[in-house]
N, C-alpha and C positions, 0 to 999 in steps of 0.2 A: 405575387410572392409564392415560392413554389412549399409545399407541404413540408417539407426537411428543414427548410429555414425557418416556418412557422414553430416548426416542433421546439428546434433549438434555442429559439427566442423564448418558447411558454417555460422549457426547461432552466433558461439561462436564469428569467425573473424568478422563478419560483427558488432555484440554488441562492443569487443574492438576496431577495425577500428573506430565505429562511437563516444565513449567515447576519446579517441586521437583527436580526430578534433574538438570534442566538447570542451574540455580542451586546447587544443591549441585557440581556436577562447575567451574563457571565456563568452561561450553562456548558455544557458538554454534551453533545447527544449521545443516543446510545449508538447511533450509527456512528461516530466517531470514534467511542472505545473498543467497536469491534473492528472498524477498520484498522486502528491500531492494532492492536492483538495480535490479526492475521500479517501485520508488514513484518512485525516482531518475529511472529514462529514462521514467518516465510526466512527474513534473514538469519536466524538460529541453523534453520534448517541447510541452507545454502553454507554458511558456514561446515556446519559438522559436516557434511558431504565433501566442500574442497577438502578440510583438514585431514579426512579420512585418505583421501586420494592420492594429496601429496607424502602420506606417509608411507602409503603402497607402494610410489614411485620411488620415494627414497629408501625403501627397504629390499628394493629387487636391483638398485643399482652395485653393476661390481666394482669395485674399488681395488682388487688386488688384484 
């Protein structure tokens, strides 16, 4: 079994192991409220950036 596959099996068990005890206990980790957090201020962010964008475009288009 080559080293890469070993890894991803030690990691695989260790994610499901730690998901089972999480759900048995009905906890939340803290690496879950920060993983939340950052998807949030990353879409927030993506947002305000298109919105900005599309208003530049619509502000420089001529109409007359």
């Amino acid at each position: 079994m080559s080293d890469l596959k070993q890894h991803f099996q030690y990691y695989w068990i260790r994610f499901t192991s730690s998901l089972e005890s999480d759900r048995g206990r009905g906890e939340v980790s803290a690496t879950t409220v920060v993983m939340a957090a950052a998807l949030i201020a990353l879409a927030i962010a993506v947002g305000a950036t298109l919105s900005t964008r599309i208003k530049d475009k619509a502000n420089r288009l001529n109409l007359g």
